[in-house]
C-alpha angles and dihedrals in degrees: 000000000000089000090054084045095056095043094066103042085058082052093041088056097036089057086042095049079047101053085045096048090050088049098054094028106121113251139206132188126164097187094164129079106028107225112252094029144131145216130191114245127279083027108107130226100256110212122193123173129180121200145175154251081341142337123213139182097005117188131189125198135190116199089331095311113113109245101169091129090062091064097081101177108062124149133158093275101030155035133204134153137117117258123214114241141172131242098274142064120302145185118218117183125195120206119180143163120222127186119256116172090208102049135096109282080348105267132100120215117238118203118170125161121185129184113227127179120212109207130206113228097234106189089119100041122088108286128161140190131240114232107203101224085225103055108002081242115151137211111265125185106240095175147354084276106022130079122191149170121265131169091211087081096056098082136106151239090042124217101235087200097046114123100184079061102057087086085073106037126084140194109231095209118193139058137271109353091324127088159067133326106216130187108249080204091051125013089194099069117077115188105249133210108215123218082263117072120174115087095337116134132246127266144203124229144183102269109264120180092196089047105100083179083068091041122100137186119199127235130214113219118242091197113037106038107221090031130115142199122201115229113201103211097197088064110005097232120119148245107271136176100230126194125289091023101307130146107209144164129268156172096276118251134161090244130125099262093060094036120105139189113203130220121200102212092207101045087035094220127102107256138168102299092236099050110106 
């Protein structure tokens, strides 16, 4: 009896030395921003951190420039506060000290770093649509990673203020015949090739300047004069309309499904896609 005794009471203190261990155990957690997200300007990155038993010494950093005063909202177990960027991608980073009874000089060091993008709303700006030499069909922006075909966009004159049409408009972003494809709905988002090439749809992806998979080159049509293909220089397959509305990628070939007319939605005429 006294052994089983025994037995529990070791159990009864272990659990207890556990639950007091969790308790006091120091805690992190960045719930805001999402890494990999993306917010319209003048929308700013909202930050919140909880934190336990206490937080010290936070610091919070864009793009290496210390931004601390812009989180309002700081006590001894939490963060919160919304922090000023610019259109563009950016890196925040998040260092703290919280308090831990059994650590070295008691405190544990906290690092985070999260990638935002901060997007433009381009309705305004200069956007055009893509006119598939088949069908007339368009690229329209299904998700924030899809991109499809739709005949709604095919249709002209277009109305430059109309919001139900941004899903199909797109910011050729670049110079001369080099550059990047953007969402008008969401600046953000670039059209991106995979490794893979052959029959593999488009994607979107989070806009990334150092990213060649992100990165196009126009081609003018020998063929067909006023029509474009669309070179992807991270893995040298084209732009193609694939079956059941899809856009995919392909062996390039001056053929119809990889050949595009472009509409600039504020002249109102089909031009070369680069010129701005």
């Amino acid at each position: 009896m006294c052994g089983i005794l025994r037995t529990v009471h070791v159990m009864i203190l272990t659990a207890s030395a556990v639950a007091f261990l969790s308790a006091c155990a120091p805690s992190w957690k960045l719930s805001s921003p999402p890494d990999g997200s993306h917010v319209m300007f003048p929308d700013k990155i909202h930050v919140n951190i909880a934190s336990g038993p206490n937080m010290r010494g936070l610091v919070v950093k864009l793009d290496g420039a210390d931004v601390t005063y812009q989180i309002a909202a700081v006590t001894d177990v939490s963060a919160e506060g919304d922090v000023n960027a610019a259109v563009g991608s950016h890196v925040i980073t998040f260092d703290a000290d919280v308090s831990c009874w059994y650590c070295w000089n008691q405190l544990w060091h906290y690092s985070d770093s999260r990638t935002v993008c901060v997007g433009e709303n381009e309705q305004n700006v200069i956007t055009k649509i893509a006119h598939a030499k088949g069908d007339d069909k368009s690229w329209i922006k299904t998700s924030d990673t899809t991109v499809g075909m739709a005949p709604a966009c095919s249709h002209t004159p277009i109305n430059v203020t109309d919001d139900a049409m941004l899903n199909c408009r797109w910011n050729f972003f670049g110079h001369a015949s080099t550059g990047f494809i953007k969402s008008a709905e969401d600046s953000c988002l670039s059209m991106r090739f995979t490794v893979q090439r052959r029959g593999i749809p488009i994607t979107l992806a989070v806009y990334d300047s150092n990213d060649v998979l992100q990165k196009w080159q126009s081609l003018p049509s020998q063929s067909s004069p006023g029509f474009f293909s669309f070179q992807n220089l991270g893995t040298l397959g084209c732009l193609a309309e694939g079956p059941n509305d899809t856009l995919i990628q392909s062996d390039c070939h001056d053929v119809q499904e990889q050949l595009w007319h472009i509409f600039d939605v504020t002249t109102q005429t089909f031009e070369d896609p680069f010129n701005n």
